[in-house]
ROSE-4610 file (N, C-alpha, C; in Angstrom, 1 decimal, always signed):
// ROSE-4610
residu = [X/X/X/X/X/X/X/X/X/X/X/X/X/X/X/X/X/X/X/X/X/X/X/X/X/X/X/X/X/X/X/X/X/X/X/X/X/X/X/X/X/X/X/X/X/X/X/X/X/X/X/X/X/X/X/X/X/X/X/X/X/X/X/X/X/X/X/X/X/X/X/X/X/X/X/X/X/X/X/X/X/X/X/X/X/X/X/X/X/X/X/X/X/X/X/X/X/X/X/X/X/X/X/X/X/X/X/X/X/X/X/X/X/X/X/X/X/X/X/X/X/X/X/X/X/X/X/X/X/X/X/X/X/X/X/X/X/X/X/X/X/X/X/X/X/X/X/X/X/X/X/X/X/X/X/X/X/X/X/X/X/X/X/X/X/X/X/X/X/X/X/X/X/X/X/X/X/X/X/X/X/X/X/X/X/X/X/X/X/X/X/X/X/X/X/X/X/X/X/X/X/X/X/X/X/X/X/X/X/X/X/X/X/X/X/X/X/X/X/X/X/X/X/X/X/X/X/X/X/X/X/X/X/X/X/X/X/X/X/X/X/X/X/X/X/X/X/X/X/X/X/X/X/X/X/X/X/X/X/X/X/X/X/X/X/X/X/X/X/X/X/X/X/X/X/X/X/X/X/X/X/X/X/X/X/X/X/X/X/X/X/X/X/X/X/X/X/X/X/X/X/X/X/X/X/X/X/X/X/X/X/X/X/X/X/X/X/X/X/X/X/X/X/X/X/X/X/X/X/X/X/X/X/X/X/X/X/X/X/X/X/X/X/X/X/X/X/X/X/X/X/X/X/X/X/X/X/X/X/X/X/X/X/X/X/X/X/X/X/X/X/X/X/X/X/X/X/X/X/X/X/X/X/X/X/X/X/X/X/X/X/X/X/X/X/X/X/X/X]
num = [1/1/1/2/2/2/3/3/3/4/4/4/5/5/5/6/6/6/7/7/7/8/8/8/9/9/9/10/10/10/11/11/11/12/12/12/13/13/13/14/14/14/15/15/15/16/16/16/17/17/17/18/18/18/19/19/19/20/20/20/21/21/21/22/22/22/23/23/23/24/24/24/25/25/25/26/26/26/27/27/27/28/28/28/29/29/29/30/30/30/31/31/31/32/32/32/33/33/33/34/34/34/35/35/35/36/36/36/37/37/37/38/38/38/39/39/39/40/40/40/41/41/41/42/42/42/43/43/43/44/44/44/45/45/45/46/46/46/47/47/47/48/48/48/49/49/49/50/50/50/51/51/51/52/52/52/53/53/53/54/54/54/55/55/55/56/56/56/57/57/57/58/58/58/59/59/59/60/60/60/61/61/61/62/62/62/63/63/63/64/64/64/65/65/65/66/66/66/67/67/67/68/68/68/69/69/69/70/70/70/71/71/71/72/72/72/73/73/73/74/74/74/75/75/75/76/76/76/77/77/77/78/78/78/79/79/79/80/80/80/81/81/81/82/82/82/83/83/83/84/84/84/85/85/85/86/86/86/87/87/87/88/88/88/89/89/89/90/90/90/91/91/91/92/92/92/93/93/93/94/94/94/95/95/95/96/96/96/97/97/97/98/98/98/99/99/99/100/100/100/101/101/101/102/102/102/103/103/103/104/104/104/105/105/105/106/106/106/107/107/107/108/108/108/109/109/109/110/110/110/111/111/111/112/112/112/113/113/113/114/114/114/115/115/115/116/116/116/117/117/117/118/118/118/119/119/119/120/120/120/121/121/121/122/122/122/123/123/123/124/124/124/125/125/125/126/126/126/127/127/127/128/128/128/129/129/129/130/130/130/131/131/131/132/132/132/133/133/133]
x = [+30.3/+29.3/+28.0/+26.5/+25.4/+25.0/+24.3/+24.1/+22.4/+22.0/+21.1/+20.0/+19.5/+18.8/+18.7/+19.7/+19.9/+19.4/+19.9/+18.6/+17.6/+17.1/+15.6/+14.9/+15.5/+15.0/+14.8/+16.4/+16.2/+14.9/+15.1/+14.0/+12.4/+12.4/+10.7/+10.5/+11.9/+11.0/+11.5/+11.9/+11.8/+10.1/+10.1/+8.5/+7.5/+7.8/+6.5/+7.1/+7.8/+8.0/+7.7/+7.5/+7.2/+5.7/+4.9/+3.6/+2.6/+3.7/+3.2/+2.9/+4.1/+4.3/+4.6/+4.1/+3.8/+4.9/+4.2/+4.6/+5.5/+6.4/+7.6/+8.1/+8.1/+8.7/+8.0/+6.8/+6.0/+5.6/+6.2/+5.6/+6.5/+7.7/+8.8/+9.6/+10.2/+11.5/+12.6/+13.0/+15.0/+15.4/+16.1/+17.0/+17.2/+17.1/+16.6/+15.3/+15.1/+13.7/+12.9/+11.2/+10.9/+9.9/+9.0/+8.2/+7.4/+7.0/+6.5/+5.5/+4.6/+3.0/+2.8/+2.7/+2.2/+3.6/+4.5/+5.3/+5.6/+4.6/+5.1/+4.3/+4.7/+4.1/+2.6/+1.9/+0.2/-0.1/+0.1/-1.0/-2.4/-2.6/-4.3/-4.3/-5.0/-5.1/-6.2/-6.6/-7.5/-8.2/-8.0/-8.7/-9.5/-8.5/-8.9/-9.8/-10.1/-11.1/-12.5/-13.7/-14.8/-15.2/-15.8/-16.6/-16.0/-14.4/-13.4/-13.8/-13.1/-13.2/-14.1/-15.9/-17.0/-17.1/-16.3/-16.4/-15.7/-14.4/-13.6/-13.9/-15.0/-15.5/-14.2/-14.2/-13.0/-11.9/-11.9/-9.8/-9.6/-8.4/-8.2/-8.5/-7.8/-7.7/-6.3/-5.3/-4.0/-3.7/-4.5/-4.4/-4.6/-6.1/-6.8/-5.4/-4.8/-3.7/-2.4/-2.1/-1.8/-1.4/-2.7/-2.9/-3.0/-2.2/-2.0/-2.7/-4.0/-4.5/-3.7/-3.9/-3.2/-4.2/-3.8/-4.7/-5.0/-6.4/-6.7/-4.6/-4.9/-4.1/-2.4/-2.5/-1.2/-0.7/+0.5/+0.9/+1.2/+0.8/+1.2/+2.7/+3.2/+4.5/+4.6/+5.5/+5.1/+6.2/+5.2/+5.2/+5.4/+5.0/+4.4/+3.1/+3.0/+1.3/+0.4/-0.7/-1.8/-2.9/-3.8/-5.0/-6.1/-7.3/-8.5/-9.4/-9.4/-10.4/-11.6/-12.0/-13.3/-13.8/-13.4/-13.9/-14.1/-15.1/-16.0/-15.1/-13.9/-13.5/-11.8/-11.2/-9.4/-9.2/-8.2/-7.5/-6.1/-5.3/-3.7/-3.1/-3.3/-2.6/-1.4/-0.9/+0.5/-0.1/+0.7/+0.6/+1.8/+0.8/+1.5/+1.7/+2.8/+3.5/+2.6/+1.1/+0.6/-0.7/-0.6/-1.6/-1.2/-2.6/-2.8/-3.9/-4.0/-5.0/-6.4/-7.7/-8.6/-9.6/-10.7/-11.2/-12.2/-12.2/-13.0/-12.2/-10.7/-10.0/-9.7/-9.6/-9.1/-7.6/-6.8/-5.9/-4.7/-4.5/-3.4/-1.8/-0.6/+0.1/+0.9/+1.2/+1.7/+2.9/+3.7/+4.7/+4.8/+3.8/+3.6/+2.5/+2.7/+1.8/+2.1/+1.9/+2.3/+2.0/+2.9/+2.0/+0.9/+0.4/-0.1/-1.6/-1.6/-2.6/-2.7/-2.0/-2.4/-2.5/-3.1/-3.2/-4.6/-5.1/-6.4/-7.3/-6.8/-7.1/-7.5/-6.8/-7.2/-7.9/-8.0/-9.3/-8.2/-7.5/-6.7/-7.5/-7.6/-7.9/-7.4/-5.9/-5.0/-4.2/-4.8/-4.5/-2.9/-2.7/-0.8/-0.1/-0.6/-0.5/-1.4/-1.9/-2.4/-1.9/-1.2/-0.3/-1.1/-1.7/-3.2/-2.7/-1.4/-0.8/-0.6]
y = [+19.9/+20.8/+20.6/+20.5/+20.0/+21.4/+20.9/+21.8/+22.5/+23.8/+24.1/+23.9/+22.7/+21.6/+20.8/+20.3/+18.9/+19.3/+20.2/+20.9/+21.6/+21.9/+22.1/+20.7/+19.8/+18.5/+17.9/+18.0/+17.4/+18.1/+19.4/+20.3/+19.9/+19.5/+19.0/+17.7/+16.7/+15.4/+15.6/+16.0/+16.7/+17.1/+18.1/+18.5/+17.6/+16.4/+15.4/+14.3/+14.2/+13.3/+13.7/+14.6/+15.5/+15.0/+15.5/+15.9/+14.9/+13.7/+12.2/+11.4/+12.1/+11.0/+12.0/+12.9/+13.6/+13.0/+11.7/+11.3/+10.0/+10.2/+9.2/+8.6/+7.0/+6.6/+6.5/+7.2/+7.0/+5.6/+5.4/+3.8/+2.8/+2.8/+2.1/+2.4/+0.7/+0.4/+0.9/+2.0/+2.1/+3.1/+3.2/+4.5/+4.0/+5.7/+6.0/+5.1/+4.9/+4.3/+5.8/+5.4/+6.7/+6.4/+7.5/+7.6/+6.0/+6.0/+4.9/+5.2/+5.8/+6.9/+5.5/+4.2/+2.9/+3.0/+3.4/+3.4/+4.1/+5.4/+6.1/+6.4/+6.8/+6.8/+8.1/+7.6/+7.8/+7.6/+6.6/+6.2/+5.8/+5.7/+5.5/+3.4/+3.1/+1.5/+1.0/-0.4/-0.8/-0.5/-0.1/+0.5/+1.8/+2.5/+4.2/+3.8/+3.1/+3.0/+2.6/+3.1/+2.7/+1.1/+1.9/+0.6/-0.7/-0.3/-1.8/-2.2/-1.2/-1.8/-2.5/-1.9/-3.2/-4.3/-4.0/-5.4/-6.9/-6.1/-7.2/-7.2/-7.9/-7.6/-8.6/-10.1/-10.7/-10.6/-9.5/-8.9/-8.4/-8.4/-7.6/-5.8/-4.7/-3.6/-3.7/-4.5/-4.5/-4.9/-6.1/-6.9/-5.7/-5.1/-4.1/-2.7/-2.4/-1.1/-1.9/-2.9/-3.6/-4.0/-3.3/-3.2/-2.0/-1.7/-0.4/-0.1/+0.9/+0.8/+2.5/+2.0/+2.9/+4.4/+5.7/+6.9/+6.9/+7.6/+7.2/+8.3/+8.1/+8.7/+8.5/+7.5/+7.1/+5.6/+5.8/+4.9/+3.8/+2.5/+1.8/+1.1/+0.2/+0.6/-1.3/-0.3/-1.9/-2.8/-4.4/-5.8/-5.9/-5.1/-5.4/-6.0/-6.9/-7.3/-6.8/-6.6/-6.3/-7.1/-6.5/-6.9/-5.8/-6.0/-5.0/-5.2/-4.7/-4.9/-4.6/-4.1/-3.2/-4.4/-5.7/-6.9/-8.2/-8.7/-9.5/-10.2/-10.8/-12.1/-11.7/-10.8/-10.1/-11.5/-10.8/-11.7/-10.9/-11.7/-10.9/-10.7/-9.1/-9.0/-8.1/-8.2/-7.8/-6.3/-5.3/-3.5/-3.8/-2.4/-2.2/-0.5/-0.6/+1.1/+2.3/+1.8/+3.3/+3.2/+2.2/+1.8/+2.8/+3.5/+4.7/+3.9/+4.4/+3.9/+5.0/+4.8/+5.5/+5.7/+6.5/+6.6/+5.3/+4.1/+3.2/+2.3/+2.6/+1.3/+1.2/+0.1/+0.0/-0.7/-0.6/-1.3/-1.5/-2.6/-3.2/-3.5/-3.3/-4.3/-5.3/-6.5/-7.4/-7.2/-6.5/-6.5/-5.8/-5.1/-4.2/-5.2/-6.5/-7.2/-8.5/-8.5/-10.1/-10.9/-12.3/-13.3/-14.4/-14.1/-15.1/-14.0/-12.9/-12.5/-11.7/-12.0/-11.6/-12.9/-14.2/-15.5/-15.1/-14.9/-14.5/-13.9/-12.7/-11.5/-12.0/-13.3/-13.5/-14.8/-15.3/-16.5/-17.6/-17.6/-19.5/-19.6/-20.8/-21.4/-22.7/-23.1/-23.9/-23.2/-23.8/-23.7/-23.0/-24.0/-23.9/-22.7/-22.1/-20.8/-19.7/-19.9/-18.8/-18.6/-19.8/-19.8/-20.3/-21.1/-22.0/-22.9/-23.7/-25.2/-25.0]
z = [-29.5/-29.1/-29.9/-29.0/-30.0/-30.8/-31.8/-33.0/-32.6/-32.8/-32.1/-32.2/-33.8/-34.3/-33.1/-32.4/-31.9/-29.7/-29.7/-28.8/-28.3/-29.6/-30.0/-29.8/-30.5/-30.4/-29.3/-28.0/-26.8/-25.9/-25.9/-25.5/-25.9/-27.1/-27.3/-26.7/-27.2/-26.2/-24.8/-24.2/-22.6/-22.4/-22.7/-23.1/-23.2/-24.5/-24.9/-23.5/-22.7/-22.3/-20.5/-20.2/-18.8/-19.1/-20.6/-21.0/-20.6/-21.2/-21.3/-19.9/-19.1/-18.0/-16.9/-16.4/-15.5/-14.2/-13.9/-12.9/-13.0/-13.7/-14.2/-12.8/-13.1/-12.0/-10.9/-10.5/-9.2/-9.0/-7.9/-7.3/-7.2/-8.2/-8.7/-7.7/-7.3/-6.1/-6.8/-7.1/-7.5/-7.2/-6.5/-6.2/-4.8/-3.9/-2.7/-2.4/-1.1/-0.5/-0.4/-0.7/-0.7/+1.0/+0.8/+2.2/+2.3/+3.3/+3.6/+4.7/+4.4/+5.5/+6.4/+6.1/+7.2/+8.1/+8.6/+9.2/+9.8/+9.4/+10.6/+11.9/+13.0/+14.1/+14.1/+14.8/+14.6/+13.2/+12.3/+11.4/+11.7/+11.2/+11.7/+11.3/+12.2/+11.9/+12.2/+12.2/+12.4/+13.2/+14.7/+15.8/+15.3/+14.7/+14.8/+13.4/+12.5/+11.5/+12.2/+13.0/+13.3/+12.3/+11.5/+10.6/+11.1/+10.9/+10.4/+11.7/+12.9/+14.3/+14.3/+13.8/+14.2/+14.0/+12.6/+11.5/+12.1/+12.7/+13.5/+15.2/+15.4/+16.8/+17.5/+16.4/+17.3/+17.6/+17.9/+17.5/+18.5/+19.5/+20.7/+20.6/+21.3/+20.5/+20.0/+20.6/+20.9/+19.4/+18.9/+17.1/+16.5/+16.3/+15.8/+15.9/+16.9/+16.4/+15.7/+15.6/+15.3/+13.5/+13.1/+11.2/+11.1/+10.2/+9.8/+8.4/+8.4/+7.3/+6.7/+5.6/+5.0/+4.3/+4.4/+4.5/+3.1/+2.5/+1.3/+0.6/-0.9/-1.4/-1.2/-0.4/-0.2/-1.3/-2.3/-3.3/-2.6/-3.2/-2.9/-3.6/-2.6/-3.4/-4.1/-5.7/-6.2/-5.7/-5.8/-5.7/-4.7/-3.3/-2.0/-2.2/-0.7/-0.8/+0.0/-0.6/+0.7/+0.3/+1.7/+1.5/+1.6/+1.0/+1.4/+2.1/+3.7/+4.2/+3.8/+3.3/+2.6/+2.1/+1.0/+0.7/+2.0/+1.2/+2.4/+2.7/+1.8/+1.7/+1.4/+2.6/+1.8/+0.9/-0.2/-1.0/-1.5/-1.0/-1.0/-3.0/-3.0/-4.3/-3.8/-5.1/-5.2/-5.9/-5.4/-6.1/-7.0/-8.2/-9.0/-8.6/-9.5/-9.4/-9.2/-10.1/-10.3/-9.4/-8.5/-7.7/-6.4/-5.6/-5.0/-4.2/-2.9/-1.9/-2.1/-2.6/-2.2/-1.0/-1.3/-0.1/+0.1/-0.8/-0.6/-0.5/+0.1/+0.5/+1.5/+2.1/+3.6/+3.3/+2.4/+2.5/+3.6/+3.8/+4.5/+4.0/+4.4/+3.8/+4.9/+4.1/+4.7/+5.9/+4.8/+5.6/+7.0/+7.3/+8.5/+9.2/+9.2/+10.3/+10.7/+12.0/+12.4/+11.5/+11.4/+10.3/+11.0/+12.3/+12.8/+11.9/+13.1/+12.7/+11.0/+10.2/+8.6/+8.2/+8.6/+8.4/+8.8/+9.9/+10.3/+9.5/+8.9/+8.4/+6.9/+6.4/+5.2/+5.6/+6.6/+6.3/+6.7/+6.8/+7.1/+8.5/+8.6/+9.1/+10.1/+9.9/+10.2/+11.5/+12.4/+13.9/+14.4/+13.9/+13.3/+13.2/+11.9/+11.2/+11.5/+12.8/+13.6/+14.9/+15.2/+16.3/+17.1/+17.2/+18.6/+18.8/+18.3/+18.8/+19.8]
């Protein structure tokens, strides 16, 4: 049986350790799978974003619902990839755990999109790998 020194103790780093890390674990693959807001039905995607829609005039609407951008405030989940429409030039990074979508991101992820058209989306160029053979 612990001595009542010895949970005083567990009790304070419980405390320094809630204090420190509020959000222990947010973002991190282990357990349970958590929510996943790009998957579910009416997200908002590239169509329903105005700007984006103008931006990609060459896109069907069918491509354009097609990319799922993700709503500001939504985590991104780590060592998935995306891309940011919002840059002139997407460039596919990899999220980390404590990475969160803002209101000045248009982010995408990979995995929720054709790969002809996320070949497009980042600039290739190769006929091939856009599917035009």
């Amino acid at each position: 049986m612990p001595d009542k020194a010895t949970e005083r103790q567990e009790a304070e780093n419980e405390y320094w350790e809630l204090d420190l890390n509020p959000e222990r674990g947010a973002g991190q693959n282990v357990g349970v799978e958590g929510p996943h807001p790009e998957k579910d039905e009416g997200t908002r995607t590239a169509y329903d974003v105005k700007p984006l829609h103008r931006r990609l005039q060459g896109y069907t609407d069918d491509e354009l619902k097609g990319i799922p951008v993700l709503n500001p405030h939504s985590r991104l989940e780590q060592g998935a990839t995306y891309i940011d429409l919002r840059d002139d030039q997407p460039q596919e990074f990899t999220a980390r755990g404590y990475m969160e979508a803002s209101d000045g991101n248009w982010f995408v992820p990979k995995s929720e999109v054709d790969y002809q058209l996320w070949n497009r989306l980042i600039g290739v160029e190769n006929p091939e790998r856009l599917g035009e053979e």
